[in-house]
N, C-alpha and C positions, 0 to 999 in steps of 0.2 A: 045144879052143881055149883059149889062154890068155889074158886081158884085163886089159891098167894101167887101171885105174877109179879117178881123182880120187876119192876119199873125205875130203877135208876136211870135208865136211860131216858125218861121223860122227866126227869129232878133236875129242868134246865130252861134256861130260855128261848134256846133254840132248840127245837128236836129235829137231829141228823141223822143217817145211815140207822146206825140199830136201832136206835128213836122210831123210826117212819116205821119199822117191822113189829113192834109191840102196837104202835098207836093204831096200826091196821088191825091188830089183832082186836082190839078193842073195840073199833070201828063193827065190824064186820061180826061182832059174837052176835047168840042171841041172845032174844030177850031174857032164858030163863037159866044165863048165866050170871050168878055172882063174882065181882071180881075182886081180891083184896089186893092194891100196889102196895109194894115195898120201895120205901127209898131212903136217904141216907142224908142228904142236905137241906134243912132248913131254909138255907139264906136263897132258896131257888123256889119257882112253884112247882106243883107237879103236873105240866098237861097233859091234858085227856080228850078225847072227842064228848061231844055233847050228847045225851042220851043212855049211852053206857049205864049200867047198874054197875056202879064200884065204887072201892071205898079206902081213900088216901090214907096213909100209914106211913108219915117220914118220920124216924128214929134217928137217932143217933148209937153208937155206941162205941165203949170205950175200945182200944185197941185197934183203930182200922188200919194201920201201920203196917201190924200183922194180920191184918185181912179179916178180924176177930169180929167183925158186922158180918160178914158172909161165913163165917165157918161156924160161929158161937149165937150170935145175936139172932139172925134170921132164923133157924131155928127153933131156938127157943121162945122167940116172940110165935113163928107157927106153928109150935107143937101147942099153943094156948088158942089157939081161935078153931069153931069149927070148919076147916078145910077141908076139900073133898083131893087134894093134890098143891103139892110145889111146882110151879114150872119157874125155872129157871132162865132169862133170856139170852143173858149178856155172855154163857162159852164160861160160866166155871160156875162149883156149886159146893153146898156144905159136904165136909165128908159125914158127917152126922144127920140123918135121914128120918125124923120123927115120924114123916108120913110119906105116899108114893110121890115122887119125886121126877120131873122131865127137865133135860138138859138142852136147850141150843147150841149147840158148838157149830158155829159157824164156819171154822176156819181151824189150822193147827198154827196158825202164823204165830200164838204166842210161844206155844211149847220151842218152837225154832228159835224165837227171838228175845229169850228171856236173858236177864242178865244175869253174870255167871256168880251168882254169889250162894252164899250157904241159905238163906232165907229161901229166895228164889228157884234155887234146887230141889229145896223140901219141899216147895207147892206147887210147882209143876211138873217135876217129877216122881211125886212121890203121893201129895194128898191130893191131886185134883182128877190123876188116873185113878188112884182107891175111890175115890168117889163117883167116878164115871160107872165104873163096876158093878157101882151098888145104885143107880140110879134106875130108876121103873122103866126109863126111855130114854133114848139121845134124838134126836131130830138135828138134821145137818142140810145144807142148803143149796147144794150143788152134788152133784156124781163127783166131781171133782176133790170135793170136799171129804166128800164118801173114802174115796180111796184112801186119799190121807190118813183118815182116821184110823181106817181100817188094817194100813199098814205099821199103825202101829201097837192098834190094841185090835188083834183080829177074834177076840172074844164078845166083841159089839156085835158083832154082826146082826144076832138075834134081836137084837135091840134098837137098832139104826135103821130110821128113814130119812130118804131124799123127799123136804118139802122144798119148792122154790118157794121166790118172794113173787109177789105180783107188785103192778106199777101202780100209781093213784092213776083213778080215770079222768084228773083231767088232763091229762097227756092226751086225748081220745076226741078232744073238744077245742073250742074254738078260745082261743086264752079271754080268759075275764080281768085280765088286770094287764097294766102296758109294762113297758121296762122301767125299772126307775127314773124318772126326769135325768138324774145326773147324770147317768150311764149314757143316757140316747142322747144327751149334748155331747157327751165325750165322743162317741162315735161320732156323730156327726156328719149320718151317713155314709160312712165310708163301711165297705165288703169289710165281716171280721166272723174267724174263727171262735169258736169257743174250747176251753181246758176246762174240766171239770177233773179235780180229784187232790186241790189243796197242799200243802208244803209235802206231806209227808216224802220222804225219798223213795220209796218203791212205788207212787204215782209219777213221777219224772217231768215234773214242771219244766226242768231245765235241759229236758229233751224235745220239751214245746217249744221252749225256745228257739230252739236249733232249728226245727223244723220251718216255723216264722221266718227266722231268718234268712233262711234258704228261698225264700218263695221268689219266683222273679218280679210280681208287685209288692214296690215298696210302701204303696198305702195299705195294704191290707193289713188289719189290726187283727188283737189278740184277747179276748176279756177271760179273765183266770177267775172261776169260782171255788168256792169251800175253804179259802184263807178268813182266821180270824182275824182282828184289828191289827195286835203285833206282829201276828205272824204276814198282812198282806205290808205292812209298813217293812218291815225285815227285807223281803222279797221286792218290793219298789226300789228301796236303796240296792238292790242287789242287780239291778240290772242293765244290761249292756249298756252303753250312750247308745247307740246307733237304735236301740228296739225301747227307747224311756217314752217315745212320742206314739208307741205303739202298742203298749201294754196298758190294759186296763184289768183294775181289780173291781171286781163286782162285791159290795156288803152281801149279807144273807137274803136270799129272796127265798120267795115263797114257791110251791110249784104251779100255780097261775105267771108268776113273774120268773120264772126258769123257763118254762114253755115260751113264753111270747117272745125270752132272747134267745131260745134254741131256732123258732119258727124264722126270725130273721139272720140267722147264721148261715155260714155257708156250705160248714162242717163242724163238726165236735172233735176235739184230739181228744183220746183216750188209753195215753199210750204205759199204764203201768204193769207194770210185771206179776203181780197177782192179787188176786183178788176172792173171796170166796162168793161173793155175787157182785154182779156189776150193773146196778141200778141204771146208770148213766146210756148203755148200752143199749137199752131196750128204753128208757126216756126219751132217746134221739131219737131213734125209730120211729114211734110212733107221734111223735111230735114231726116228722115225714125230711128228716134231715142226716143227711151223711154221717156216719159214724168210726171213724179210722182206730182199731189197734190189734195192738198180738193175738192171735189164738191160745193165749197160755191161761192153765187152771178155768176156772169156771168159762171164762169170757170164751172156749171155744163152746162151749152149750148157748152162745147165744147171738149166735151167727144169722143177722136176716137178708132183707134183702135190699138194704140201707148199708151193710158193712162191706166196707172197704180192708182185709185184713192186710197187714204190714209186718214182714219180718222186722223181731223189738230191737234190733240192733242196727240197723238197714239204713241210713238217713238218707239217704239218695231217693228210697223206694219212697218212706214221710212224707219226702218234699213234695215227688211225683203225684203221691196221694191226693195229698191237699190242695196241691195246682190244678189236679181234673175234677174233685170234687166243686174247684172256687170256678171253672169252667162248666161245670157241666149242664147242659139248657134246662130250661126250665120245664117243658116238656117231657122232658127225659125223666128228669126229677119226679114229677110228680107224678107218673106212673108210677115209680119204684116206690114213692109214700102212701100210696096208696097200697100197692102189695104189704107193703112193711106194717102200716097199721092193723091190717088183719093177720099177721103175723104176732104183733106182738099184744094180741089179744088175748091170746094163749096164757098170759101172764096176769091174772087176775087175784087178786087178795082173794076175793068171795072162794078160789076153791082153794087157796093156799087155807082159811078157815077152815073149809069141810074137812082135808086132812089133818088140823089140829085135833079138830074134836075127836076122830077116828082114835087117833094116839090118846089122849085124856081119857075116851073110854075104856081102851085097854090097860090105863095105867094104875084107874083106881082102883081096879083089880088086884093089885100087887100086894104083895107083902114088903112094910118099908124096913 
């Protein structure tokens, strides 16, 4: 079988969030898949795991403004190559469908948060449901998700599976890389929390704060990952006096060097308001380390037995959280990480694959 797989998300130097869910994909095919990426930036490389049969395809083309690479270009560059199917990863797809065609929709966050203009109306309103319509398959990533979708276009239904993501397996293992030098001078030993979930406003950086703040040790530090360079500079100058000696911003790590500063953490905050999967969740876990946030949207599907859940508005309840998690013995601890790592085993790429391919086989099926 041979498959156009949208790979923008790997047309970068960093590969994040959506990133890690293709490069799994890739990882984990088999051998006697062909892969063809699509991507869109030059000035970036395209990574990929080693091994893979695939074959990099970065284009340009005119019009991306008006999204005219994903509606017009992909396309028409796929309806030229022999492909056995389009899968789609990134949550939007051509409404012009040369061949059977699979969508990821991850989430409806954008259709909610789109901006209200006459562009944006026609393409989330108008061309990207016609196109979900006519897609061979949707694949969505949470029950949570599911609903969503499904409340709004309950004509998916036939068409909609729930795949989870799986974790990388070295969360499962003993970390092969340490924290970065600068970071473990900055700590410098002292008890610290970890935020994992970057500027964005519905992760609630600045409800991590509050939380910190609250704690009744005032050494107890704070290291914030998934800010880029301006956005962690932005957020430096943004913060209280009282918590500037306690905040630390982490560069990009790797998940060998995410692991090794979860393992000497005391707990994870995680406290954003939604999410369509919550990697972090299930990384703390089984990396065998406290994990604090809401039950809302996906993150109640992944509940173990590492989660601490917190009403999202509650800062009293945060604080308390976080105080018995930076208390809680060691002993105690490590029984529950050891439940939690077998818990959060369940979450493995290898069978998130097997259901790719299930879907891929029904979809070349189709008529596009």
């Amino acid at each position: 079988m041979k498959i156009g797989l949208v790979a923008r998300c790997l047309n970068t130097a960093h590969v994040r969030g959506m990133g890690k869910y293709v490069m799994e994909l890739l990882r984990h095919s088999n051998a006697d898949i062909d892969w063809h990426l699509f991507a869109d930036d030059p000035r970036h490389p395209l990574q990929h795991p080693e091994g893979a049969r695939l074959t990099p395809d970065i284009f340009e083309f005119r019009g991306d403004r008006f999204r005219l690479w994903e509606q017009l270009g992909l396309p028409l560059r796929a309806r030229r190559l022999p492909l056995s199917l389009l899968h789609c990863t990134e949550g939007a797809l051509p409404l012009w469908q040369p061949l059977p065609t699979v969508v990821t929709l991850h989430d409806t966050l954008a259709f909610e948060d789109r901006p209200d203009t006459a562009a944006d109306r026609l393409y989330w309103d108008r061309i990207i449901p016609a196109a979900l319509r006519r897609a061979a398959h949707v694949i969505t990533i949470s029950e949570s998700s599911r609903r969503d979708i499904l409340a709004r276009w309950p004509e998916l239904e036939p068409r909609l599976t729930v795949i989870h993501h799986g974790i990388d397996t070295t969360y499962f293992a003993p970390p092969t890389a340490p924290v970065p030098v600068a970071l473990r001078q900055a700590l410098d030993s002292a008890a610290y929390a970890v935020y994992v979930g970057g500027p964005m406003k519905r992760k609630r950086f600045d409800w991590a704060l509050q939380v910190l703040a609250a704690q009744p040790d005032p050494r107890l530090k704070l290291v914030a990952c998934g800010f880029g360079a301006a956005a962690r500079e932005a957020a430096r100058a943004a913060l209280p006096h009282a918590l500037q000696a306690r905040v630390l911003f982490a560069d990009f790590l790797s998940d060998a060097e995410l692991l090794a500063l979860y393992k000497g953490a005391a707990a994870v905050l995680y406290p954003t308001l939604y999410e369509g999967f919550g990697f972090p969740a299930i990384e703390a876990q089984a990396a065998g380390v406290p994990v604090l946030f809401s039950p809302l949207g996906s993150l109640a599907e992944l509940v173990g037995p590492l989660t601490t859940l917190v009403p999202a508005d509650d800062l009293g309840a945060w604080a308390a959280a976080l105080h018995a998690a930076v208390t809680l013995g060691a002993e105690a601890r490590a029984e529950k990480a050891d439940q939690a790592r077998a818990w959060a085993r369940h979450f493995r790429w290898a069978r998130s694959w097997e259901r790719h391919q299930e879907v891929y086989r029904k979809a070349v099926g189709t008529r596009p």
